[in-house]
C-alpha positions as CSV (number, residue, x, y, z in Angstrom):
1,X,-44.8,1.8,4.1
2,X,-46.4,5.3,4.8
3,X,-46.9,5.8,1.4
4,X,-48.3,2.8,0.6
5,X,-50.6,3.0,3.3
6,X,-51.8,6.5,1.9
7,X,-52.1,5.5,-1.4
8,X,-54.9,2.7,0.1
9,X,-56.4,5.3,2.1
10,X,-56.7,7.7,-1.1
11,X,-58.0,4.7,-2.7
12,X,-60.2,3.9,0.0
13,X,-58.5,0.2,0.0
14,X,-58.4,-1.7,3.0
15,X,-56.6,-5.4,3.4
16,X,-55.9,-7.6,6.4
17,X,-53.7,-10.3,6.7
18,X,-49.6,-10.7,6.5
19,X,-47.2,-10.2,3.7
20,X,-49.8,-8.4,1.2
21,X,-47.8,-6.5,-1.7
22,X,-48.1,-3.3,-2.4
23,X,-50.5,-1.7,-5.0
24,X,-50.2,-0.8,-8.4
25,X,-51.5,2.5,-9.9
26,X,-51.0,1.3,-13.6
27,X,-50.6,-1.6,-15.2
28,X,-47.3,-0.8,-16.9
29,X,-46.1,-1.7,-12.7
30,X,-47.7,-4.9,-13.4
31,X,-44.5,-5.6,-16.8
32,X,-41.8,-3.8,-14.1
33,X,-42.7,-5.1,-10.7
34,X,-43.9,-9.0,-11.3
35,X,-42.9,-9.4,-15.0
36,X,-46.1,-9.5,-16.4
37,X,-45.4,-11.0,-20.0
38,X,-45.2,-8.3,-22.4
39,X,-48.1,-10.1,-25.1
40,X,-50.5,-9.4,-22.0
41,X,-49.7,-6.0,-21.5
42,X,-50.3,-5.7,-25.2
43,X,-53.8,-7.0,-24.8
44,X,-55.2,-4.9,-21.8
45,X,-53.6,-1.5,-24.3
46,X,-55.6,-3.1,-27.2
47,X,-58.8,-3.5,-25.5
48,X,-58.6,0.0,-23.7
49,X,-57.6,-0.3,-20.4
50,X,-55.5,2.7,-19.5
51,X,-55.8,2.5,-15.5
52,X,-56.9,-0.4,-13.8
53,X,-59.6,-0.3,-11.3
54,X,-59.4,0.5,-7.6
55,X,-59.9,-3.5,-6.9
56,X,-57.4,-4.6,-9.5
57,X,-55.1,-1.9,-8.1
58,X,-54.9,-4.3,-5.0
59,X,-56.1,-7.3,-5.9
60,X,-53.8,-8.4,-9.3
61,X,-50.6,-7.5,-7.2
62,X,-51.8,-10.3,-4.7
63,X,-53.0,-13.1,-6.9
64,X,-49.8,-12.9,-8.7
65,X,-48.1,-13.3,-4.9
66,X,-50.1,-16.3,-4.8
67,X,-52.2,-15.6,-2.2
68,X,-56.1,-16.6,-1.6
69,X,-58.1,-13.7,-1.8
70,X,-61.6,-12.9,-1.3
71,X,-63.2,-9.5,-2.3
72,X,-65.6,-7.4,-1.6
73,X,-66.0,-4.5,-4.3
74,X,-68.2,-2.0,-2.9
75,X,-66.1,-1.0,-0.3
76,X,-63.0,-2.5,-1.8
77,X,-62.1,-4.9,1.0
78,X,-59.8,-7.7,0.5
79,X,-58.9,-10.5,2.9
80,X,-55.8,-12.5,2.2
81,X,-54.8,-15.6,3.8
């Protein structure tokens, strides 16, 4: 948990709520951690993508928990209920 709660700090990440997953720092995490179908991972390679964003880092691990989320990008604040 310490370093997940550095990594959002380097990040400048900040969440609230219960149960949130950790972040991802790539998208390959995204095919090993929540079995991301391997066509899709394709697709984000083939259009460029090499790292995600700081948002995505946080928010893509929680919509595919299933979780309501509302973000706000500037500051990278997401609220999960």
């Amino acid at each position: 948990m310490l370093q997940v709660n550095h990594f959002r700090n380097q990040h400048h990440i900040h969440v609230y709520g219960t149960d949130i997953p950790e972040p991802v720092a790539t998208f390959e995490q995204l095919q090993t951690e929540y079995g991301v179908d391997a066509r899709i991972m394709l697709n984000i390679k083939s259009l460029g993508f090499h790292t995600p964003t700081v948002i995505e880092m946080q928010a893509i691990p929680v919509m595919l928990h299933v979780c309501f989320v509302y973000s706000y990008h500037p500051l990278c604040v997401l609220y999960v209920f």
